[in-house]
C-alpha positions as CSV (number, residue, x, y, z in Angstrom):
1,X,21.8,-48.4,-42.7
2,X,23.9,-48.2,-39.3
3,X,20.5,-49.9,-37.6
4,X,18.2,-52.7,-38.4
5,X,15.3,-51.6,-40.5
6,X,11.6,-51.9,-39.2
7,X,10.1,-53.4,-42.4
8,X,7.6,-55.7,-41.3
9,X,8.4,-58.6,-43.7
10,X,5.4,-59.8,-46.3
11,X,6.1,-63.7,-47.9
12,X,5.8,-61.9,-50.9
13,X,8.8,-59.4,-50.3
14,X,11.6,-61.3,-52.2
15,X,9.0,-61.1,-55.4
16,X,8.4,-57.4,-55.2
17,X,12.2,-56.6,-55.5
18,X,11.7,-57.2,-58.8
19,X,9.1,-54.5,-59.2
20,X,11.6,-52.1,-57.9
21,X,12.7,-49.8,-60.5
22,X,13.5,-45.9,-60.9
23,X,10.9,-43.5,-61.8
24,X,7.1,-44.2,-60.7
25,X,5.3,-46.7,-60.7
26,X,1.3,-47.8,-59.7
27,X,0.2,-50.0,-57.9
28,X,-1.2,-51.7,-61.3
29,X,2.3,-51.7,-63.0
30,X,3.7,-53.0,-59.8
31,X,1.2,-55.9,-59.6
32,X,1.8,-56.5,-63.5
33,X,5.6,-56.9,-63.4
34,X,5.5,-59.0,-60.3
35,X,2.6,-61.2,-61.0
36,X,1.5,-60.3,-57.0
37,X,-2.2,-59.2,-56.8
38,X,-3.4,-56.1,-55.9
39,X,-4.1,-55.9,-52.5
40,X,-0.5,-57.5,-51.4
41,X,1.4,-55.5,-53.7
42,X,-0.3,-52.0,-52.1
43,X,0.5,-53.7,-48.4
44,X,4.0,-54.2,-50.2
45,X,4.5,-50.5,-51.5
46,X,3.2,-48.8,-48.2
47,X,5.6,-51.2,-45.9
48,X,8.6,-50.0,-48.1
49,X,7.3,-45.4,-47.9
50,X,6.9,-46.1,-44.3
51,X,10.4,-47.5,-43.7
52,X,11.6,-44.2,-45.9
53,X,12.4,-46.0,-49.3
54,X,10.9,-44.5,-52.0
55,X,8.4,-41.7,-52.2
56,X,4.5,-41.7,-53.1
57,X,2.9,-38.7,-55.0
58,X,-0.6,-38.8,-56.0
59,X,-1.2,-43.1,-56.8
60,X,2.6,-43.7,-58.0
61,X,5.7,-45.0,-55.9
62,X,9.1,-43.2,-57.0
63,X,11.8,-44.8,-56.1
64,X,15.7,-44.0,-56.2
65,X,19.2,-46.1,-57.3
66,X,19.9,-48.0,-54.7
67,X,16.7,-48.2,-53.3
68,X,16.0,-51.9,-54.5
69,X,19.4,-52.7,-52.5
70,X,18.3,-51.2,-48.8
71,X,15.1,-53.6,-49.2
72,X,17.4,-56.8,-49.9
73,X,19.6,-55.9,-47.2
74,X,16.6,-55.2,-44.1
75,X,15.5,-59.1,-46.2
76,X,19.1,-60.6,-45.7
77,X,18.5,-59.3,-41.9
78,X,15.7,-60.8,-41.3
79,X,16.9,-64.1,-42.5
80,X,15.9,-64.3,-46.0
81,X,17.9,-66.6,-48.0
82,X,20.7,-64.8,-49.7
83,X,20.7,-67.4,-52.6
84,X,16.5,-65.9,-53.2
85,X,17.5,-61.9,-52.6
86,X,20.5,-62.4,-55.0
87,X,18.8,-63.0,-58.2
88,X,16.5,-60.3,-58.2
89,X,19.5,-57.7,-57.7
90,X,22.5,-56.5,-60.3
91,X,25.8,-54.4,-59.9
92,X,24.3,-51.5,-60.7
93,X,21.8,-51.9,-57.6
94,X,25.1,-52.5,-55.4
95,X,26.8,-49.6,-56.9
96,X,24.0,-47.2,-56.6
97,X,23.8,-47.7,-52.4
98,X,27.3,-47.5,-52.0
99,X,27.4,-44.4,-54.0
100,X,24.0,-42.9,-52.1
101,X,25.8,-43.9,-48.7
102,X,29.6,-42.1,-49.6
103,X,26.8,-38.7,-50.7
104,X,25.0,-38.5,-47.6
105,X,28.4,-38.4,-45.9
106,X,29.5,-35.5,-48.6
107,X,31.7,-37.5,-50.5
108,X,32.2,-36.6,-54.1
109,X,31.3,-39.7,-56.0
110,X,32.2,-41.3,-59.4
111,X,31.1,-44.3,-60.5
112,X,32.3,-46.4,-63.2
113,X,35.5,-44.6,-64.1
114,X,37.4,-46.3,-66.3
115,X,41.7,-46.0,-66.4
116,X,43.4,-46.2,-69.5
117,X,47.1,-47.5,-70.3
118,X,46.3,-50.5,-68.8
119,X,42.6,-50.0,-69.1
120,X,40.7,-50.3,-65.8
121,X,37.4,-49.9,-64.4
122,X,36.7,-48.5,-60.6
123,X,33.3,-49.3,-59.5
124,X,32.6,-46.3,-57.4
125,X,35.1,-43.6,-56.1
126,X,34.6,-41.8,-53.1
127,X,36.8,-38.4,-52.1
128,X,37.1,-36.3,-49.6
129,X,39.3,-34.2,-47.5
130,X,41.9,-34.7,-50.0
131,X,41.5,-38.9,-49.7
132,X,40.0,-41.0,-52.2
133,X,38.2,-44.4,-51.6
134,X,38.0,-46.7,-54.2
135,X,35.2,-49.4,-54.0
136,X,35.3,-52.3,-55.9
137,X,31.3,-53.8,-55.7
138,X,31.8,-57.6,-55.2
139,X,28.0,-59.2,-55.7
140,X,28.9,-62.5,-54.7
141,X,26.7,-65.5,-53.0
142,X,29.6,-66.8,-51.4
143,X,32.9,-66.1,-50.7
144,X,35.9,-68.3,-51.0
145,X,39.3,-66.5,-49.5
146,X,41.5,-67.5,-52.8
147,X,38.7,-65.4,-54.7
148,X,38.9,-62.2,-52.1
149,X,42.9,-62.2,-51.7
150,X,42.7,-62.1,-56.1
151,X,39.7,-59.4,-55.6
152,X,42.1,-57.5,-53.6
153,X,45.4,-57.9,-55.5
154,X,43.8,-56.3,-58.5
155,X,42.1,-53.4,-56.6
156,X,45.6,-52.7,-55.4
157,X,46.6,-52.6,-58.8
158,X,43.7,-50.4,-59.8
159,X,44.6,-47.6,-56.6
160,X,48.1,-47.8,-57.7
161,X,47.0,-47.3,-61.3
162,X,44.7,-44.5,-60.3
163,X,47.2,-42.8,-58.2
164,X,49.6,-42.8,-60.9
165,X,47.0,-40.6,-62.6
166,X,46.5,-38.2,-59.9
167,X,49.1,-36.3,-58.5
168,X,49.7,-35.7,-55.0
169,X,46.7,-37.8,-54.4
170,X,46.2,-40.6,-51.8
171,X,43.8,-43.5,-52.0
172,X,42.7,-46.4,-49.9
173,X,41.2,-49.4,-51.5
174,X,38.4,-51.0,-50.2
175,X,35.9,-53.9,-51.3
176,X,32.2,-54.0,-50.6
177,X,30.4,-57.3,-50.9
178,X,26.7,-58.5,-50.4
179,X,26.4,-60.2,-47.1
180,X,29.2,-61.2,-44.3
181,X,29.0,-61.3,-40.6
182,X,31.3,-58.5,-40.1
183,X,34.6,-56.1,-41.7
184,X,37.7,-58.3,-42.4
185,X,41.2,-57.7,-43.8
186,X,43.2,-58.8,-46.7
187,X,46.2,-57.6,-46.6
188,X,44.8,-54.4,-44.6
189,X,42.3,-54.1,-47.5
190,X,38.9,-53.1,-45.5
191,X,37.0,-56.0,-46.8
192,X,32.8,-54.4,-45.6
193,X,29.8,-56.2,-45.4
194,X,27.1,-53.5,-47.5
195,X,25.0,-53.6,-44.8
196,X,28.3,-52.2,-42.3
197,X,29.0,-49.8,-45.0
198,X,27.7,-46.5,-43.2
199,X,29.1,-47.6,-40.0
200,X,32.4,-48.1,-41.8
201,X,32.5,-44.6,-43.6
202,X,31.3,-42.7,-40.4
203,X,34.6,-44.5,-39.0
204,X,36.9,-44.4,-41.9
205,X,38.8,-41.7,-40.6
206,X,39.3,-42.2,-37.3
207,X,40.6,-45.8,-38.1
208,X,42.6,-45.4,-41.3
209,X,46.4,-45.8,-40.2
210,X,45.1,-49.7,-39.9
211,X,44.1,-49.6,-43.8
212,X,46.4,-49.8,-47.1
213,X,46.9,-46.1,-48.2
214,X,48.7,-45.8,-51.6
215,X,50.1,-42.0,-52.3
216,X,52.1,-40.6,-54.3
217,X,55.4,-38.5,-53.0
């Protein structure tokens, strides 16, 4: 994800995300779930096994969570209408690449974990080297600054909460969203375009005396 994808772009692309789902599939089923014929929805498959998402064994294409959302994003780069990619993707696509992103950088990950006494729910969780990062997945078509600085107060409150339940454990929060130029601040909450999200973690350390870290003594 830290550079532009290769994937030579088919009219058709935007479709096929919706043929993207875990576990094989043909070119037939492929075809059947898209309505895209045949021969464009084989081009469609190859393009995305020679750009390294998915696998092909024997006729079927195996693909992975988050897979569906490193296709969108190479889309959004190409200038793909981000009102078009949007509707063929869901949180759980948005929570899977972030997830797959904070493994390959051997993060432990949870996703989903939910807080009880008040009961809350942190999208995914990344820790490591003693420091916890806790995402909140914002799948949004646009962004107005009243809606991020409320995003923010309450993953505040959520990294509080979830400190309170850790002991001796430190945690920065962070929001991901779908698309934005570049990484912004909110009260020095990281607020990271998906596609800057590698580039962000392989920087996260280096640059975290300029985030909000919430600890407990």
């Amino acid at each position: 994800m830290n550079q532009k994808m290769e994937l030579k772009i088919h009219p058709k692309m935007i479709i096929g995300l919706n043929g993207i789902i875990q576990g094989g599939v043909s070119v037939e089923d492929f075809s059947a779930v898209t309505k895209i014929n045949f021969v464009d929805s084989e081009i469609i498959l190859e393009e995305f096994i020679k750009n390294g998402i998915g696998t092909k064994q024997d006729d079927n294409y195996y693909f992975n969570d988050g897979d569906k959302l490193k296709i969108a994003v190479a889309l959004l780069e190409n200038g793909y209408p981000i009102d078009e990619i949007s509707i063929s993707l869901d949180w759980k696509d948005f929570e899977g690449l972030t997830g797959e992103i904070l493994s390959s950088k051997n993060f432990a990950v949870i996703k989903n974990m939910i807080l009880t006494k008040p009961r809350m729910e942190i999208d995914v969780i990344g820790i490591r080297l003693g420091i916890a990062i806790l995402i909140d997945c914002k799948h949004w078509k646009r962004y107005s600054s009243s809606a991020l600085k409320t995003a923010v107060k309450k993953q505040i409150e959520r990294t509080k909460h979830y400190v309170e339940k850790t002991p001796g454990g430190m945690a920065v929060p962070v929001i991901v969203t779908l698309y934005q130029d570049k990484v912004n601040f909110i009260e020095n909450v990281p607020i990271v375009p998906i596609f800057q999200f590698t580039s962000f973690i392989d920087e996260f350390y280096g640059n975290i005396d300029q985030m909000k870290t919430i600890g407990t003594d």
